[in-house]
N, CA, C and O atoms as a GROMACS GRO file, in nm:
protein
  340
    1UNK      N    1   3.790   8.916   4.708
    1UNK     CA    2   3.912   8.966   4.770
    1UNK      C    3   3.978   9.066   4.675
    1UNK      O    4   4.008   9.018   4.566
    2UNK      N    5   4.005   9.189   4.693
    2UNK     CA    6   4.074   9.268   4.601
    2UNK      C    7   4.208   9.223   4.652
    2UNK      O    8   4.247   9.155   4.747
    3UNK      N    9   4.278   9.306   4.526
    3UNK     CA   10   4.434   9.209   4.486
    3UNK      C   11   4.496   9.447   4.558
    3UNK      O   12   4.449   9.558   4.584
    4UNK      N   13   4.619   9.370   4.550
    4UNK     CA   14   4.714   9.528   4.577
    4UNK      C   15   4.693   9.583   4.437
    4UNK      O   16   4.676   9.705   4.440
    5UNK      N   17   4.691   9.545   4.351
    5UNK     CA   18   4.682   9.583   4.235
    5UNK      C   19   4.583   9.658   4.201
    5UNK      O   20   4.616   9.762   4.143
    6UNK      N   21   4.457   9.640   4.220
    6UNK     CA   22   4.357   9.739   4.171
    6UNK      C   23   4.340   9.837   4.316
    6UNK      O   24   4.299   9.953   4.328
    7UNK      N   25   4.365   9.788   4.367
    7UNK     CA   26   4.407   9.906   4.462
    7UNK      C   27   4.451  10.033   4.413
    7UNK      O   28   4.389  10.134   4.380
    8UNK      N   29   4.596   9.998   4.418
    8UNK     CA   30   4.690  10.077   4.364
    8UNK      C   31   4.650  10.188   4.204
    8UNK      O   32   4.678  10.305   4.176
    9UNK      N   33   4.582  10.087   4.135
    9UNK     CA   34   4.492  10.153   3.977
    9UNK      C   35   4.372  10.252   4.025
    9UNK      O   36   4.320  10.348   3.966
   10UNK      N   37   4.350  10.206   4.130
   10UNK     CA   38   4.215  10.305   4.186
   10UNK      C   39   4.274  10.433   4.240
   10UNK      O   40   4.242  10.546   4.205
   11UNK      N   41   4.380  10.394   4.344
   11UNK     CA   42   4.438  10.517   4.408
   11UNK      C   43   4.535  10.618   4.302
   11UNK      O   44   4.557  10.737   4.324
   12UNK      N   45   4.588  10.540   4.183
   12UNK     CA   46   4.663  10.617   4.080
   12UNK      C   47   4.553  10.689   4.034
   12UNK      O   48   4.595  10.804   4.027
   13UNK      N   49   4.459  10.688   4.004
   13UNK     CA   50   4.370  10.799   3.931
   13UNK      C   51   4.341  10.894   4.041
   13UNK      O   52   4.288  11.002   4.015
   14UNK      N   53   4.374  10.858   4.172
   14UNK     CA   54   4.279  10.964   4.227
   14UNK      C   55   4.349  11.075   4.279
   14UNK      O   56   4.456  11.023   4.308
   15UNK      N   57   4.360  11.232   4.319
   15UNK     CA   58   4.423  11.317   4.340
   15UNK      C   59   4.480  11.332   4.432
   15UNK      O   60   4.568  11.416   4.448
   16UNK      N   61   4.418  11.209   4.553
   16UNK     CA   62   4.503  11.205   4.680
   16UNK      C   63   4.639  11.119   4.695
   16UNK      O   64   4.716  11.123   4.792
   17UNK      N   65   4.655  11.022   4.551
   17UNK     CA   66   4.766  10.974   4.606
   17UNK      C   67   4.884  11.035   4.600
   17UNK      O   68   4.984  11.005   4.666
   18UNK      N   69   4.872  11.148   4.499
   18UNK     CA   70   4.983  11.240   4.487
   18UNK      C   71   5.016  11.291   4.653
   18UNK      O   72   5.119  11.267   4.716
   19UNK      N   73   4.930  11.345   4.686
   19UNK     CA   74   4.930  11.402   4.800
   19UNK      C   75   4.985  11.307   4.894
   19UNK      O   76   5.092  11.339   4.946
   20UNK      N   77   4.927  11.184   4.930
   20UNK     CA   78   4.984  11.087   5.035
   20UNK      C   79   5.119  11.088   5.006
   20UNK      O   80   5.201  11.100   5.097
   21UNK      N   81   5.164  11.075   4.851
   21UNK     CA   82   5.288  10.992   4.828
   21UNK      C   83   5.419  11.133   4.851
   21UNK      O   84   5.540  11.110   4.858
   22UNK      N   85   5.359  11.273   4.859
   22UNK     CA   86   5.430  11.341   4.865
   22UNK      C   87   5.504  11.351   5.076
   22UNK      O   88   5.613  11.353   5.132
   23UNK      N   89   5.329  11.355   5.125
   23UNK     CA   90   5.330  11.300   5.226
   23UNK      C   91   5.426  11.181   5.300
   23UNK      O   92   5.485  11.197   5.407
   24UNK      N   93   5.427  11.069   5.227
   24UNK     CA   94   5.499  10.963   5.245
   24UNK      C   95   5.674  10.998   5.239
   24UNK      O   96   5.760  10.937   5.303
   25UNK      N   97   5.696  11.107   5.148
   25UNK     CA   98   5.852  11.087   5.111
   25UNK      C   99   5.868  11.182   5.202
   25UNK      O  100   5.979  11.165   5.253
   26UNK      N  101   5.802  11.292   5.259
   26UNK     CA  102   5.826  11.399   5.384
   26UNK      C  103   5.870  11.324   5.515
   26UNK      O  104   5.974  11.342   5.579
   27UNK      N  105   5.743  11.211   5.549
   27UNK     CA  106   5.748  11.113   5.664
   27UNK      C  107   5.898  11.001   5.651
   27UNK      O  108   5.929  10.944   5.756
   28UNK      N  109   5.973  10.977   5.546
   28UNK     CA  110   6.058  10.912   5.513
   28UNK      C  111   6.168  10.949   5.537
   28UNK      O  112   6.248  10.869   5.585
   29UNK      N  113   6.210  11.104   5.506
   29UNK     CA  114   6.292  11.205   5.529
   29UNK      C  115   6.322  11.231   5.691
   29UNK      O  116   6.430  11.229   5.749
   30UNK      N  117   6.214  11.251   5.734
   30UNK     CA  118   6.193  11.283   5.849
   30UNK      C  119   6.225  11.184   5.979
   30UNK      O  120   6.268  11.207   6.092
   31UNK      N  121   6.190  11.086   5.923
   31UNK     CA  122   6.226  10.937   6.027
   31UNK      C  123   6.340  10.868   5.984
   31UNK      O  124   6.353  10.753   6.027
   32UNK      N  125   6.469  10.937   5.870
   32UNK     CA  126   6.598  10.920   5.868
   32UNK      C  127   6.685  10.988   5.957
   32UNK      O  128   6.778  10.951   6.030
   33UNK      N  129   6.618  11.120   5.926
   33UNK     CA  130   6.673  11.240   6.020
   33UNK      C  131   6.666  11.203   6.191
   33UNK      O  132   6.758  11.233   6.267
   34UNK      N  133   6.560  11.144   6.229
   34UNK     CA  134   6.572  11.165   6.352
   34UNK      C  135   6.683  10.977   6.389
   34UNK      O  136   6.779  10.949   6.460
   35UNK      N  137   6.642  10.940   6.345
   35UNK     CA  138   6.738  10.773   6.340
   35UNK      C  139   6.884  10.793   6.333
   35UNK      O  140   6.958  10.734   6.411
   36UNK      N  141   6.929  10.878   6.238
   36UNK     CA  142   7.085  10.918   6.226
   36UNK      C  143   7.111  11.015   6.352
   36UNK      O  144   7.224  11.036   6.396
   37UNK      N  145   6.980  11.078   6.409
   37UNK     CA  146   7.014  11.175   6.524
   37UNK      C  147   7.079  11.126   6.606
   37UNK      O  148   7.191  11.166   6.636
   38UNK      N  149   7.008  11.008   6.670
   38UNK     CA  150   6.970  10.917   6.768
   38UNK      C  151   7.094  10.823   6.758
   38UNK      O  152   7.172  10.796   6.850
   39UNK      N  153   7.098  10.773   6.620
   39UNK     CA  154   7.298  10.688   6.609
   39UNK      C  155   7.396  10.804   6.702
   39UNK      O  156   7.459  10.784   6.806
   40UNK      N  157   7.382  10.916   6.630
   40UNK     CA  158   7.525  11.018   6.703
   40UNK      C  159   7.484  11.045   6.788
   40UNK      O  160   7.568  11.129   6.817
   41UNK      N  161   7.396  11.049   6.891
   41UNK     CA  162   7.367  11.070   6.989
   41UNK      C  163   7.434  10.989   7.062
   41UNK      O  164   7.527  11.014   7.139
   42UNK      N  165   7.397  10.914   7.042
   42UNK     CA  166   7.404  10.737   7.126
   42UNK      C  167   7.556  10.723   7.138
   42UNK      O  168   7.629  10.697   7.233
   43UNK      N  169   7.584  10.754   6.977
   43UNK     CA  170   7.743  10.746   7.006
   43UNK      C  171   7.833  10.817   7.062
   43UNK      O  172   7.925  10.779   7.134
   44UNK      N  173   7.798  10.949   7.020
   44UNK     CA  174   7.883  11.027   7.131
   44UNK      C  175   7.883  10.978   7.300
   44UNK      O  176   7.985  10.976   7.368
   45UNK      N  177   7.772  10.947   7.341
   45UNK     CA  178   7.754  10.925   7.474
   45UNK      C  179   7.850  10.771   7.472
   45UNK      O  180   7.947  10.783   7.547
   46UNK      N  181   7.846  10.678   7.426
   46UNK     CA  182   7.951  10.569   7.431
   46UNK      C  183   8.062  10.598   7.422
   46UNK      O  184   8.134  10.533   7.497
   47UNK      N  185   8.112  10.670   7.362
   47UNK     CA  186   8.262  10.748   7.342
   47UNK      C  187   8.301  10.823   7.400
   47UNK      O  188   8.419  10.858   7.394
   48UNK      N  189   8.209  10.877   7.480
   48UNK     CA  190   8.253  10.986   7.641
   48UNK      C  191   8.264  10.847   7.738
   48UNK      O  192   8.353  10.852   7.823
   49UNK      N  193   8.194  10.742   7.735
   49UNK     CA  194   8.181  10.634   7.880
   49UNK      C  195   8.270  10.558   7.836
   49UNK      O  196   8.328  10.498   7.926
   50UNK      N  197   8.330  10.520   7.656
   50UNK     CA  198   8.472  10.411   7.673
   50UNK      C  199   8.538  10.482   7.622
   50UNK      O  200   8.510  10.417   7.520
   51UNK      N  201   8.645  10.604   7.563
   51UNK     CA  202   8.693  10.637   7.482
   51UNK      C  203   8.809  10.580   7.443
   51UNK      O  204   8.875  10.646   7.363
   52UNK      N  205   8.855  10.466   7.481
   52UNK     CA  206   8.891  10.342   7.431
   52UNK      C  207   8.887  10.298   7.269
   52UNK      O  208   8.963  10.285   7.173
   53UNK      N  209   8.722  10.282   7.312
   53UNK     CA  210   8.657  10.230   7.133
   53UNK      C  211   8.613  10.329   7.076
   53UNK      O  212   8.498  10.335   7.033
   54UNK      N  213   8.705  10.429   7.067
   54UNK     CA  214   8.642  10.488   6.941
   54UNK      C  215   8.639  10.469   6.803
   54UNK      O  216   8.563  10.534   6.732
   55UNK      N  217   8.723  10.376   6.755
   55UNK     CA  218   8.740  10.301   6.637
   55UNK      C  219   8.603  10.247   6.581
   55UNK      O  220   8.545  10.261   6.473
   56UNK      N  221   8.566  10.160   6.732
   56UNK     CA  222   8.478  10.014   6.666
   56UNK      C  223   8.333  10.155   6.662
   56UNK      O  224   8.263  10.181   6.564
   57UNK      N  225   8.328  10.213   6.784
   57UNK     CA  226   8.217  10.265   6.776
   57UNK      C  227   8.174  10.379   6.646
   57UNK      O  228   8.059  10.408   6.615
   58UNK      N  229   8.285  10.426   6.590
   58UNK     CA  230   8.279  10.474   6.526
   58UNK      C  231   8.201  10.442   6.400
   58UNK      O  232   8.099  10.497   6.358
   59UNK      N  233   8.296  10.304   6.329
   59UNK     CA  234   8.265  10.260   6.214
   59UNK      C  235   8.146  10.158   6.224
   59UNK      O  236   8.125  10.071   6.139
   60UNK      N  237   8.079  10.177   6.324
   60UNK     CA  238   7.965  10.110   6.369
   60UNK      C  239   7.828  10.165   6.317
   60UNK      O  240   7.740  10.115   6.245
   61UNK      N  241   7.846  10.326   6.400
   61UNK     CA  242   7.739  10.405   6.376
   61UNK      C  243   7.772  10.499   6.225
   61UNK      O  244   7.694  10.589   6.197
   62UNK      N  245   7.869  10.475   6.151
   62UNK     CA  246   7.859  10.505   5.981
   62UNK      C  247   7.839  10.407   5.879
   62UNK      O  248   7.836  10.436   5.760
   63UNK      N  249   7.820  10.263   5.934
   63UNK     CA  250   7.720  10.133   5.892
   63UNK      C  251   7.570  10.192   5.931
   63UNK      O  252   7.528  10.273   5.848
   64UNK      N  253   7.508  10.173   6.010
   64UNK     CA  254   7.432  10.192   6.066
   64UNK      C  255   7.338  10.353   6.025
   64UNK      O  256   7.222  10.343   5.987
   65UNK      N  257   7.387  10.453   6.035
   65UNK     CA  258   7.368  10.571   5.926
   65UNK      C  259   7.364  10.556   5.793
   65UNK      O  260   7.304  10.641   5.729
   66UNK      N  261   7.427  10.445   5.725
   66UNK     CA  262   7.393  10.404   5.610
   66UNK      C  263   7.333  10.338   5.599
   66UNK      O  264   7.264  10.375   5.504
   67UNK      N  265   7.299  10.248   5.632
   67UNK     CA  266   7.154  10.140   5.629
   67UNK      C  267   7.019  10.266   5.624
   67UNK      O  268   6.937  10.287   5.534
   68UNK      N  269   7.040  10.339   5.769
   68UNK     CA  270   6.909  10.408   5.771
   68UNK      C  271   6.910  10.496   5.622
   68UNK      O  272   6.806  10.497   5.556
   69UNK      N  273   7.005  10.554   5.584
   69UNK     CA  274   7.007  10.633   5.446
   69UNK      C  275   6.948  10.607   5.382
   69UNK      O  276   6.841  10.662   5.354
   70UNK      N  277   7.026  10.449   5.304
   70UNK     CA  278   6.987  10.380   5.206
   70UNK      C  279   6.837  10.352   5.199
   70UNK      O  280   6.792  10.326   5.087
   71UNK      N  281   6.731  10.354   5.333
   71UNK     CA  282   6.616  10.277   5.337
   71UNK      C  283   6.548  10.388   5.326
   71UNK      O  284   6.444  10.391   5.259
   72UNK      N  285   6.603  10.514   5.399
   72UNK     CA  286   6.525  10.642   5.320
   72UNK      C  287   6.529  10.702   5.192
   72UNK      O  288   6.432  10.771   5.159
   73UNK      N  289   6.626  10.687   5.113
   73UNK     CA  290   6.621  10.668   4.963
   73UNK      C  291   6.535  10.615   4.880
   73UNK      O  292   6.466  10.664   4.790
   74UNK      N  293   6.552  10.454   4.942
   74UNK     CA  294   6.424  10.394   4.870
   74UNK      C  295   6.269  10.420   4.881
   74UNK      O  296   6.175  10.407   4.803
   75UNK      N  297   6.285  10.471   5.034
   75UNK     CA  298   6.131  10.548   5.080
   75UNK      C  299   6.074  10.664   4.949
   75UNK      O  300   5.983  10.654   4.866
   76UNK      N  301   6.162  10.763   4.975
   76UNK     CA  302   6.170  10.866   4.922
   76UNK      C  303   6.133  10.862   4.724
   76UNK      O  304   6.054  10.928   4.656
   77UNK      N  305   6.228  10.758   4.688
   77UNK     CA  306   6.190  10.752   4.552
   77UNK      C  307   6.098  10.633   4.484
   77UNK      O  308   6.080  10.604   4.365
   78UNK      N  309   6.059  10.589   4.575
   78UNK     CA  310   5.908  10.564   4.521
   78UNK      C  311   5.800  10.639   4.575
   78UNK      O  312   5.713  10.667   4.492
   79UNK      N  313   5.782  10.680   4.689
   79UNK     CA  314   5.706  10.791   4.713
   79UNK      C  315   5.704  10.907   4.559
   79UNK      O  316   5.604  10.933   4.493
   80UNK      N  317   5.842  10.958   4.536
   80UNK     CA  318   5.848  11.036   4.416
   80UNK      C  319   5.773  10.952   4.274
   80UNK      O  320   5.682  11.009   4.213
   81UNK      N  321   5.813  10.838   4.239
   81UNK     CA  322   5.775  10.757   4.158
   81UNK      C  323   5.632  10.755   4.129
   81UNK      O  324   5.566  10.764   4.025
   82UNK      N  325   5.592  10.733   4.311
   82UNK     CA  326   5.473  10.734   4.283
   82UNK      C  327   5.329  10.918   4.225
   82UNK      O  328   5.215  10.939   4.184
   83UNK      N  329   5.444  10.987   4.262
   83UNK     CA  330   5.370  11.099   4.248
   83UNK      C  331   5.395  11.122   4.064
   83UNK      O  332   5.287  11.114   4.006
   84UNK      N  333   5.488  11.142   3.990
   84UNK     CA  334   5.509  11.125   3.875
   84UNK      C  335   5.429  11.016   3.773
   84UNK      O  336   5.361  11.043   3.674
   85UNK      N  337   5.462  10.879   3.831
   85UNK     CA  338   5.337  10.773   3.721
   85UNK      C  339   5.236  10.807   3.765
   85UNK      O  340   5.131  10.761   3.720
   0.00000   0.00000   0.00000
């Protein structure tokens, strides 16, 4: 059974993981961008149908834009991490 580990020692020597991992932080970027789209999207359209809640809806979808942030950050800098070690 190989372990993640020599995995990972095999793919660090080799010239493609740079490439994947640059790959990886593009795909990371990219699937924040469209997730935060898709929050204000969503929200605007709730806030035209209650404009009532614009409060709750508000501070809803700038939780929620931050979660997705934060998880593309972490995408992003190990992807980088990984291209550097």
């Amino acid at each position: 059974m190989i372990t993640l580990s020599i995995i990972l020692q095999v793919a660090a020597t080799a010239g493609m993981a740079k490439m994947g991992a640059a790959i990886g932080a593009g795909l990371a970027a990219i699937g924040a961008g469209i997730g935060i789209g898709k929050i204000g999207g969503s929200a605007l359209e709730s806030i035209a149908r209650q404009p009532e809640a614009v409060g709750d809806i508000r501070s809803n979808m700038i939780v929620a834009a931050a979660l997705i942030e934060g998880a593309s950050f972490f995408a992003i800098i190990i992807c980088l991490l990984a291209i550097v070690l």
